[in-house]
Every structure is written in structure tokens, then in C-alpha cells.
VEXGUNU-476283 format. One line per field, with one value per residue (C-alpha): chain; x, y, z. Coordinates in nm, 2 decimals, m for minus. Last residue first. Layout:
kette = A;...
xx = X;...
yy = Y;...
zz = Z;...
This chain:
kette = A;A;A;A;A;A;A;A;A;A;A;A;A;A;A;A;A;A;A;A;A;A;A;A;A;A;A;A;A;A;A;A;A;A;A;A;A;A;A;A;A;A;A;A;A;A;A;A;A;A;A;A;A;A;A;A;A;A;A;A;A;A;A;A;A;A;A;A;A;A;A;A;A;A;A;A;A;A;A;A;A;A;A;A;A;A;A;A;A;A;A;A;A;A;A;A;A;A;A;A;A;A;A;A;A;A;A;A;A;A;A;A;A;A;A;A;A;A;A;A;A;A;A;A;A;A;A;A;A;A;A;A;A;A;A;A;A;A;A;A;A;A;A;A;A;A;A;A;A;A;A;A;A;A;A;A;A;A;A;A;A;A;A;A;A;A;A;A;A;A;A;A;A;A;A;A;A;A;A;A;A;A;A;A;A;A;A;A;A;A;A;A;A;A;A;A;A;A;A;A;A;A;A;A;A;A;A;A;A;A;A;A;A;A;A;A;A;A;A;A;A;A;A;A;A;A;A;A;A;A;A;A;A;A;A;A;A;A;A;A;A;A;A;A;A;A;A;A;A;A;A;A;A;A;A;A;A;A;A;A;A;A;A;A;A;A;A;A;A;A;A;A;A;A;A;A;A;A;A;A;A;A;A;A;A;A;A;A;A;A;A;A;A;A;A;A;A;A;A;A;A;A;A;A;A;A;A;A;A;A;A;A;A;A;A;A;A;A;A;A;A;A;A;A;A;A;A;A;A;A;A;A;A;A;A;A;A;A;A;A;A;A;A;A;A;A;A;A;A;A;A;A;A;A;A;A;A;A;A;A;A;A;A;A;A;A;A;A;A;A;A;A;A;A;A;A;A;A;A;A;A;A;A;A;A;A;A;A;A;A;A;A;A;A;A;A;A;A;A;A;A;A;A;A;A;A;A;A;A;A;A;A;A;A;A;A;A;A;A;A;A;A;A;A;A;A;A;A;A;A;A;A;A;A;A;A;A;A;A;A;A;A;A;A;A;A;A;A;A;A;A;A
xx = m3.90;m4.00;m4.34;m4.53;m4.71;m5.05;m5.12;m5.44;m5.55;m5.65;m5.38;m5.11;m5.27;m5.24;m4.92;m4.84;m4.97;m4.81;m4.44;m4.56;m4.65;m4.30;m4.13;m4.28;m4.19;m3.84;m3.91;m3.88;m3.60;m3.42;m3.53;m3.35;m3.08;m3.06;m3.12;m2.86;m2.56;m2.62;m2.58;m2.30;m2.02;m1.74;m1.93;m2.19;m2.16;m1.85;m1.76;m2.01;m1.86;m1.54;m1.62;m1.76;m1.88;m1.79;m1.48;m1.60;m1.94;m1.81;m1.54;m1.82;m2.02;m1.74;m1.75;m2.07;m2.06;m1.81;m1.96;m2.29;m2.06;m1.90;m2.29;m2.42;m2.18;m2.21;m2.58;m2.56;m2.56;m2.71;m2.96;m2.72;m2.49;m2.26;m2.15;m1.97;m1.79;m1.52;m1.60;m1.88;m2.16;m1.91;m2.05;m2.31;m2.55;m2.86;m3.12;m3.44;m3.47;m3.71;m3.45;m3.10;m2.95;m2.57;m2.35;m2.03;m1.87;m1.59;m1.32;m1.50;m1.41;m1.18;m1.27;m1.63;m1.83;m1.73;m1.74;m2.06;m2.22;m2.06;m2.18;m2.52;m2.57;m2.47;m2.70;m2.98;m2.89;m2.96;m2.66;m2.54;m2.86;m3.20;m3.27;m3.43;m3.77;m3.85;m3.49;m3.42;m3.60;m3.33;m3.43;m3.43;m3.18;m3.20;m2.94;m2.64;m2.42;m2.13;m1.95;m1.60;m1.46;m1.11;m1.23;m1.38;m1.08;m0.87;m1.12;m1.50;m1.81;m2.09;m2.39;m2.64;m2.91;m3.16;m3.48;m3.63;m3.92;m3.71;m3.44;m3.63;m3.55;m3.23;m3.14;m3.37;m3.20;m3.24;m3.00;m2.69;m2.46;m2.14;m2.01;m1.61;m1.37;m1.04;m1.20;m1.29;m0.88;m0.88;m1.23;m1.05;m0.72;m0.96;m1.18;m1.49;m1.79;m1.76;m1.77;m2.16;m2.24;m2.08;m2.26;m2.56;m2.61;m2.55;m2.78;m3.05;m2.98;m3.06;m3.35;m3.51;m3.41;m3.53;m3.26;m3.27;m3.40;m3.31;m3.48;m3.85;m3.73;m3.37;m3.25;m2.89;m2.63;m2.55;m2.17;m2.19;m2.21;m2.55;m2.59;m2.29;m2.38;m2.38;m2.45;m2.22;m1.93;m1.94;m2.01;m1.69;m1.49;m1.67;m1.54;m1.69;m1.37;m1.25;m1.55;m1.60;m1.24;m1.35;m1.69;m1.49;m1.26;m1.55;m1.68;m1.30;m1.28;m1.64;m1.54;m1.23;m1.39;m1.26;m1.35;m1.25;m0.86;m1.03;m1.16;m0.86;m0.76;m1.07;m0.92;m1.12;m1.00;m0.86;m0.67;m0.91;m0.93;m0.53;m0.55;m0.75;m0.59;m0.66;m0.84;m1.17;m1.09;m1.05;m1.47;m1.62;m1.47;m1.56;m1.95;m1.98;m1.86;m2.12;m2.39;m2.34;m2.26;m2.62;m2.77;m2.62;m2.70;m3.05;m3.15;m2.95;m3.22;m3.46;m3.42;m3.23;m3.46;m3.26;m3.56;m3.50;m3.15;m3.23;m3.46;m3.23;m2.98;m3.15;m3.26;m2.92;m2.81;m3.13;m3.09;m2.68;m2.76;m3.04;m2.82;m2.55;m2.81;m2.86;m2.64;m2.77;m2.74;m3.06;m2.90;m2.58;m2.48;m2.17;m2.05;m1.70;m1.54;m1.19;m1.04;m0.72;m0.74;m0.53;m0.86;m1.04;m1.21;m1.51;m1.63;m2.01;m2.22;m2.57;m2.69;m2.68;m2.92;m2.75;m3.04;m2.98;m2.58;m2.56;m2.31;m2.29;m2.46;m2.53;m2.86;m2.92;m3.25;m3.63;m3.85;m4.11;m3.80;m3.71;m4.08;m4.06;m3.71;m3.85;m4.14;m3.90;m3.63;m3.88;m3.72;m3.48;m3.69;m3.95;m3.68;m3.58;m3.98;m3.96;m4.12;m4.38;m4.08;m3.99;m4.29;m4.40;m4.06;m4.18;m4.51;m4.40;m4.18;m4.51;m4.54;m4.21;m4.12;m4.36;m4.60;m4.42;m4.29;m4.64;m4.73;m4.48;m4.58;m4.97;m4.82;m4.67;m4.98;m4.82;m4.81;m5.07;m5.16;m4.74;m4.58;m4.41;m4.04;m3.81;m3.44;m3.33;m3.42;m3.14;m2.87;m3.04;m3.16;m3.15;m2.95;m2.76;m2.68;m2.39;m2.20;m2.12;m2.05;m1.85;m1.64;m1.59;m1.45;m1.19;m1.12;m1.07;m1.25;m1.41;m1.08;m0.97;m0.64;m0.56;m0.68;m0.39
yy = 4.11;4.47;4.29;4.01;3.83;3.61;3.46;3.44;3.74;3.93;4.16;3.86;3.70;4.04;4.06;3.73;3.76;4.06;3.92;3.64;3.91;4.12;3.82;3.73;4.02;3.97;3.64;3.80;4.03;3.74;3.54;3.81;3.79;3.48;3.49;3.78;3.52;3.28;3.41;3.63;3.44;3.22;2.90;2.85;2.48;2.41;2.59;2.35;2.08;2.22;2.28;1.91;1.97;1.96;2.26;2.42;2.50;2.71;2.88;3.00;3.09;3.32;3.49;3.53;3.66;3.97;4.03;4.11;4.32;4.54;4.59;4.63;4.93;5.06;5.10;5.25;5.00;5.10;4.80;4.57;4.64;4.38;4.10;3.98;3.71;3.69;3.36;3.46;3.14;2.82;2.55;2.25;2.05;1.90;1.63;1.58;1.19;1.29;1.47;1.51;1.35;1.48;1.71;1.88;2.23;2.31;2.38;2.62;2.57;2.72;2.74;2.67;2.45;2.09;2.13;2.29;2.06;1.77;1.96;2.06;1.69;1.57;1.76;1.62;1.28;1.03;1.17;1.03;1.22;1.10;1.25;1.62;1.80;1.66;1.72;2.09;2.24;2.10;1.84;1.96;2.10;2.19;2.44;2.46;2.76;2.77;3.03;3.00;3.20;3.24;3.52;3.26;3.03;2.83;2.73;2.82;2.71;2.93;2.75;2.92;2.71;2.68;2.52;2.62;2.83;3.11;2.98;3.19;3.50;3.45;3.38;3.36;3.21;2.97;2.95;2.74;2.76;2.71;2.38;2.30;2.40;2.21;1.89;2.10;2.06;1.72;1.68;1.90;1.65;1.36;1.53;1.58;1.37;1.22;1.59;1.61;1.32;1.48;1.80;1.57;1.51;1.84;2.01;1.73;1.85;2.20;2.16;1.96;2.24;2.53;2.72;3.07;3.32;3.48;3.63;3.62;3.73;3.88;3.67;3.72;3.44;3.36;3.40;3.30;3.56;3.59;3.71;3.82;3.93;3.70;3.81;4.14;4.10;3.71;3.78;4.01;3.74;3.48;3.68;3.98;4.24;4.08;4.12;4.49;4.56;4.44;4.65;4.96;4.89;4.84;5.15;5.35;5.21;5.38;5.69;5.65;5.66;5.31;4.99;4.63;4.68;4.67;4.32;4.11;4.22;3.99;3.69;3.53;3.14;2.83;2.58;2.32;2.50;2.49;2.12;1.96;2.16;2.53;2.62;2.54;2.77;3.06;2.89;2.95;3.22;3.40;3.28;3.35;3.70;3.71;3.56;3.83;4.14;4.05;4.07;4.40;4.54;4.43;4.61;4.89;4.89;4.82;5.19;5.12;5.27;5.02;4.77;4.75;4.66;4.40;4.22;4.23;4.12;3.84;3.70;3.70;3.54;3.26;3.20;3.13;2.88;2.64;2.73;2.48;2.18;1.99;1.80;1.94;2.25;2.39;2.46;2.60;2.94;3.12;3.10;3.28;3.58;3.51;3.67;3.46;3.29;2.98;2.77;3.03;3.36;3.49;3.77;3.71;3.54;3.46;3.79;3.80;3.46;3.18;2.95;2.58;2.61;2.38;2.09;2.04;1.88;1.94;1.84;2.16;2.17;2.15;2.40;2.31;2.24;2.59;2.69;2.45;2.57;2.94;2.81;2.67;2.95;3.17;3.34;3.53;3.61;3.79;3.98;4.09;4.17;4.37;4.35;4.06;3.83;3.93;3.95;3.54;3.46;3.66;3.49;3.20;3.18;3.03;2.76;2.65;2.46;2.08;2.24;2.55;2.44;2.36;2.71;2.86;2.66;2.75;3.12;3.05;2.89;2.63;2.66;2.50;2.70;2.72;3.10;3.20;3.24;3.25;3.40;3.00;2.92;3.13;2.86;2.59;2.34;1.99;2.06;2.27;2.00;1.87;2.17;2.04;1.67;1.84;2.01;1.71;1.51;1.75;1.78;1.42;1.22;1.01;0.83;0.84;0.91;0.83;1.06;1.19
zz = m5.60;m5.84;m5.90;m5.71;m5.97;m5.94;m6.24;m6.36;m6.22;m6.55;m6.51;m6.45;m6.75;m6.97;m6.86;m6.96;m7.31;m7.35;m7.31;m7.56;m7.84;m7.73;m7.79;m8.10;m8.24;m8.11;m8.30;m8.61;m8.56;m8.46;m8.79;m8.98;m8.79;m8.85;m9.20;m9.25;m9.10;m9.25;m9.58;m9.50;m9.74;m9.62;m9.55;m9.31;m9.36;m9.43;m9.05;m8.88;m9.08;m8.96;m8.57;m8.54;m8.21;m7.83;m7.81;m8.12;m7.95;m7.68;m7.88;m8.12;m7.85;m7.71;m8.02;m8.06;m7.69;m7.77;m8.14;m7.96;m7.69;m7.96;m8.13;m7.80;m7.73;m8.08;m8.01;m7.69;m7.37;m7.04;m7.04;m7.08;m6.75;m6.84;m6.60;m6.33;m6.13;m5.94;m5.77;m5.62;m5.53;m5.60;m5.70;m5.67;m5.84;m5.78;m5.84;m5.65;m5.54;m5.27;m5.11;m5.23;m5.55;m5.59;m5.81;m5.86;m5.95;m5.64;m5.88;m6.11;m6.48;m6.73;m7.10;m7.06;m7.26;m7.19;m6.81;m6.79;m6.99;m6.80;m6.44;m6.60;m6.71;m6.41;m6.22;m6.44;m6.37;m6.71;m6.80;m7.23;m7.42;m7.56;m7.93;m7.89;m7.82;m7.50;m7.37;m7.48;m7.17;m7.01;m6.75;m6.38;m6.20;m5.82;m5.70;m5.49;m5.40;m5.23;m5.03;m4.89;m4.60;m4.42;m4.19;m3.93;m3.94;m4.15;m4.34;m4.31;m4.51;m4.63;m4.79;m5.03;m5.12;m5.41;m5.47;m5.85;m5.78;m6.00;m6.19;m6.55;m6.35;m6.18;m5.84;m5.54;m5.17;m4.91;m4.61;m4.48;m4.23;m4.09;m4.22;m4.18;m4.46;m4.48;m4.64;m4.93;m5.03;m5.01;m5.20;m5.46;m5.47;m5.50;m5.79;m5.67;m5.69;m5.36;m5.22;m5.33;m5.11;m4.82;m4.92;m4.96;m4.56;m4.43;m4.67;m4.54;m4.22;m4.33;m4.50;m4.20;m3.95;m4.21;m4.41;m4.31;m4.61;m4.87;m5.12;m4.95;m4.74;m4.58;m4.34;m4.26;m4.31;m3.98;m3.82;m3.42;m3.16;m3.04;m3.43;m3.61;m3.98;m4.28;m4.71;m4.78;m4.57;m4.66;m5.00;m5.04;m4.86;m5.09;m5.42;m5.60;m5.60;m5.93;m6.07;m5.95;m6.12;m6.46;m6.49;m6.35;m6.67;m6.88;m6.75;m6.78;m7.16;m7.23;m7.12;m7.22;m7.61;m7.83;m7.66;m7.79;m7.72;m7.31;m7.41;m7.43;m7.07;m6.95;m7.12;m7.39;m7.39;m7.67;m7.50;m7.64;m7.98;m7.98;m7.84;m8.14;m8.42;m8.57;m8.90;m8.77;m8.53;m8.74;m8.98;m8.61;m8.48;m8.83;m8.82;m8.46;m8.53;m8.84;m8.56;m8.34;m8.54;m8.74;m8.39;m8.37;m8.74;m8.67;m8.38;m8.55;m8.80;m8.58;m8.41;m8.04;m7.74;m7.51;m7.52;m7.90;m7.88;m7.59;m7.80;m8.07;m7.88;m7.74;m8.04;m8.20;m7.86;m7.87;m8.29;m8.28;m7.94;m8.14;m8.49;m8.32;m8.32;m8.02;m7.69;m7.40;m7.19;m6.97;m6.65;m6.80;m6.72;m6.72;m7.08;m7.16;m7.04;m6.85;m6.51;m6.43;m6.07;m6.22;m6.11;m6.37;m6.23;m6.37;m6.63;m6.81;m7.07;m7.00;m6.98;m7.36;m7.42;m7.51;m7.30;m7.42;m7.34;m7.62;m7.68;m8.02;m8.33;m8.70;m8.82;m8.93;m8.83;m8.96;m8.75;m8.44;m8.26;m8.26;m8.11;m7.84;m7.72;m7.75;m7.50;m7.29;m7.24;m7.14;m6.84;m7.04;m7.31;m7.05;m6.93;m7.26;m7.28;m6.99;m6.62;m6.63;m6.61;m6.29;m6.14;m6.29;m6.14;m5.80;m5.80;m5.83;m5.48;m5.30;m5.53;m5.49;m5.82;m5.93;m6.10;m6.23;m6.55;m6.72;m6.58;m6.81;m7.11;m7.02;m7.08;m7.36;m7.57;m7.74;m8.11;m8.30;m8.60;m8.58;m8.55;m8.78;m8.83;m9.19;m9.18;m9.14;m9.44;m9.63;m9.49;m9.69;m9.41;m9.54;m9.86;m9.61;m9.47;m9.77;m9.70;m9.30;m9.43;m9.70;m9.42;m9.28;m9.60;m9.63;m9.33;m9.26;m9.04;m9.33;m9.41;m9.76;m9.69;m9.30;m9.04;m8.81
């Protein structure tokens, strides 16, 4: 408990959190243009693919090309770089770094319950809270208007967002240090959230998939017999059989890996034996990025367990922000991951492989799923925009100060309409960046290999 007068009390907190908006009135933050020297975003891209598989390129650059949201999603740096560009609160937490909507999702927790929360974290680092709030209100207006949405309902959703982040925010403010820790969304939470069956029998669909997506699932799915031995199956340029060096230098950082285990995890990976190992795409804005998928076997051939390991890098975040406490970029992920998400997956861990490359590992399907976006109605992404601001919200109260955060937004909507303001804005800006890279990919400066 903080003594009188101490600077850790609430009181005190919550003024810190009033006193920034003398830095940052919350009304500022509905404002976005573009700097006379704003990085050109597709020289921002190509700046990130120096050093990623050339030859796998194409298919991020594909991907991107198809949709604006898509486009957001694998742009990550460039709206980094544009956020820094504007004064901040000040007021720090753990990001995620890329908050977008597809970036929250259903999987299982070491008790095997089904939570939503976070579920990626390649770019997290320590920065301001509004960094996350502007990416998901961003995100849902982009998606809003890529659904055929009006911009007024664009604007009512990302508003949902950042007003349900707002009232997480301020409730678990409220709430002492173990409460917030112990804080979670389970999966049965959500059916109360949908009104028609129709819609209640999708989300219930949506629920049982997850729980069906697990390593036996992948391993029917992923691996086929072949001269009698279980092989991942080889289907390129998505997946493909890890190469004689790769996959002895798999061999070599999974024991590394294991050392960063708990010792009652390493124990219990100790039961699996190697089977194989091959190379595989994920994501949009992951794409270059070397990545494995490595199945393992227990306590026998139909006893599988699927991991997944993939290079990090620094988080787009880094250049723009003070230094922070991993100097490993897998470790980073690992901590981030760790400090954001309710539950976390037991195998998560990290190593150095190869020419000093960083990377971290976990599981591939560990019941895991996500929403079907694209097929949302208005009301639909409205209910799911309050879903993930919510969910942010528990995120960032876990590794901030959740009351000067909370005395800063206050109890009115002021935030809240500036940012989603600002992410009607940068949808605009979205759909300007999103045609710039066509227009590169049409103009043969990027090569792109569509619908990969």
C-alpha cells in the first residue's frame, strides 16, 4: 500500500495521466496529415525487404497489393513512422505494435480454456498507449469501408473501439494489482455479445472450428506418409521441405530453444522426438521473414505436436522510440508476448540460429481462430470493434500505469471522437499508400505474385 503522500498513489497517478494532456490535449489526437517529408511507403516496404527472402517478396508485395485492409496489415512500419512523426502522450505500455483487427483471435490457455486476447506480437515494445488505440481504430475503419460500410458507420465502429477501450480502461483502473492480472475474455463471454441466431450459430461455428484447430488437426491436414515415414507435404512456394543445411541447423537451435523453457516445460518437450521440419508463409506483413514448421512426436506417431518458429527482427517501433530492456529480438517477442496476453503458450521461447538471426518459437495450432472480417455487417463490426478494444485495454493495463492512462482520457468522449476521427483520416491515407503500391507493382517496380 502507498504511504500518504507517496507518488504511487492513485490520486497522485491519475494526475500524472490529467497533467499529459497539457502535452497532447485529448482533441489533438483527431488531427493527421501527412509530413512535406513523409517517407515514401513504398521505399519503406523495400527498406524492409533487404535482408528477407528475396524470392518469397513477391508474394508479400501480392498480398498486400490485394485490399487496402490488407495493405494496413502489412504496413505496420510506415504507420509506425507516421505516429512518431506526432507529439505523444507520453504515457507508456507494452504495445502489440501492429493492433490491427486480425490481430486478435480465440486460443487455448495452458488450462486448455478457449480465451480472446492478442495473438500477435512481432512488433511489441514499450510506447505510448494511443500507438495501439490509433492502429485498431484504423483498422476498423479500413475494414468498415472495405465491407461496403457508409463512413458514417465507418466511424461509429472505430468510435466503438476506442470508447470500449476508454471504459475497460478507466473499470480496471478501479480494480487491484492481481484482479487486472487475473483479468481474461473467455470464449463463452462472447455468445451474450450476439443478438439474431443467425449470427449466434456463426460465432458459435467460429468457436467450435478453434477448438477443432490443434496439432492432430494439423497433422491430418499438413504431413502424408511417404516411403513410409510421416513428411510434411510440399506444397510451394508455401510450404516447402526444409533443406539439408536448414534442417540441421533446426536440430541444433531447438536444443537451444528448450534451455529457455521453464524446467518443468523442457521436461515435458523432452517426450517428443524430431520428425521433420519444412518452410512455410504466414501472414502478410511476415512475409520473407524465415519461418519453420516442425512436427515432433510423443508417445508415438499419432501423439503429434507442431511448432512453429520464426525470425524476428526489431519492431518497427525501435527507431522511433527510447531503447528498450531485450537487446534479442526473440526475447522481446517472448517478454512482449508474455506480458500482454492473459494466458500464454507453453512452448513460447527463443534462440539465435544461423548467422546470428534471432528467433522464437511456439506452438503452430493451438486452438486458434479468428473472425471472418470481411463478412461482417455493420453491427457485426461494431460488436467485434468493442470486442478488441476491450481486449486492448486488458492488454495494456497489465504493463502500464492503467490510472494515469485512465486520468487521462477521463470520463467524457473526447478521446474517443479524435481517434476516430484520426482513423478516418488515415484510412484515407491508406487507400493513398495502397495505390501507390499498385501503381509500383504495375509499373514493374515491384514484382508481385497475386492470389499466393
Amino acid at each position: 500500500m502507498s504511504a500518504p503522500g507517496s507518488p504511487n498513489t492513485p490520486a497522485d497517478r491519475t494526475l500524472r495521466g490529467k497533467a499529459a494532456r497539457k502535452r497532447v490535449p485529448r482533441s489533438a489526437h483527431a488531427s493527421w496529415l501527412p509530413s512535406v517529408d513523409r517517407p515514401d511507403p513504398v521505399a519503406v516496404l523495400e527498406r524492409q525487404g533487404r535482408d528477407r527472402l528475396p524470392e518469397l517478396l513477391p508474394i508479400r508485395y501480392g498480398r498486400m497489393a490485394a485490399s487496402p485492409f490488407a495493405f494496413l496489415r502489412g504496413a505496420a512500419a510506415v504507420m509506425a513512422a507516421d505516429l512518431a512523426a506526432a507529439p505523444h502522450t507520453g504515457l507508456t505500455v507494452q504495445l502489440c505494435g501492429d493492433a490491427h483487427l486480425l490481430n486478435f483471435g480465440l486460443y487455448a490457455s495452458p488450462e486448455r480454456a478457449l480465451l480472446f486476447d492478442l495473438n500477435d506480437f512481432d512488433e511489441t515494445f514499450p510506447g505510448p498507449f494511443e500507438w495501439d488505440v490509433k492502429r485498431l481504430a484504423t483498422s476498423v475503419a479500413v475494414a468498415a469501408r472495405e465491407n461496403g460500410h457508409s463512413d458514417a458507420k465507418a466511424g461509429r465502429a472505430a468510435l466503438a473501439s476506442v470508447t470500449a477501450y476508454r471504459t475497460a480502461i478507466r473499470r480496471l483502473a478501479r480494480l487491484g494489482e492481481l484482479d487486472v492480472w487475473y483479468t481474461r475474455i473467455e470464449a463463452d463471454e462472447l455468445l451474450p455479445l450476439v443478438h439474431s441466431l443467425h449470427d449466434r450459430r456463426r460465432v458459435e461455428s467460429t468457436l467450435g472450428r478453434a477448438r477443432r484447430r490443434t496439432s492432430l488437426q494439423a497433422y491430418g491436414k499438413l504431413t502424408d506418409v511417404v516411403d513410409g515415414r510421416r513428411r510434411i507435404i510440399h506444397d510451394p512456394p508455401l510450404l516447402e521441405p526444409a533443406g539439408t543445411s536448414d534442417m540441421a541447423s533446426l536440430r541444433k537451435i531447438f536444443s537451444d530453444y528448450r534451455s529457455t523453457l521453464s524446467e518443468e516445460r523442457r521436461l515435458l518437450l523432452d517426450r517428443y522426438r524430431f520428425v521433420d521440419a519444412a518452410r512455410k508463409v504466414v501472414g502478410v506483413g511476415s512475409v520473407g521473414l524465415r519461418c519453420f514448421i516442425v512436427l515432433l512426436a510423443g508417445r508415438d506417431a499419432d501423439d503429434p505436436l507442431f511448432l512453429q518458429i520464426k525470425e524476428a527482427r526489431r519492431s518497427v517501433l525501435e527507431e522511433h522510440l527510447p531503447s528498450g530492456p531485450y537487446t534479442h529480438p526473440g526475447h522481446r517477442v517472448v517478454a512482449g508476448q508474455r506480458l500482454l496476453q492473459a494466458a500464454g503458450d507453453i512452448f513460447l521461447g527463443w534462440m539465435s540460429g544461423p548467422q546470428g538471426r534471432a528467433f522464437y518459437w511456439r506452438q503452430l495450432r493451438d486452438m486458434k481462430g479468428s473472425a471472418d472480417v470481411a463478412a461482417m455487417s455493420p453491427g457485426d463490426l461494431t460488436t467485434y470493434a468493442r470486442l478488441c478494444g476491450t481486449a486492448l485495454a486488458r492488454a495494456h493495463a497489465r504493463s502500464g500505469d492503467r490510472i494515469a492512462i485512465a486520468g487521462y482520457l477521463g470520463g467524457g468522449d473526447t478521446f474517443d471522437r479524435a481517434t476516430a476521427d484520426f482513423a478516418l483520416s488515415y484510412a484515407d491515407q491508406t487507400i493513398t499508400d495502397h495505390t501507390t503500391l499498385a501503381t509500383a507493382v504495375d509499373a514493374g517496380v515491384l514484382k508481385a505474385a497475386p492470389g499466393v
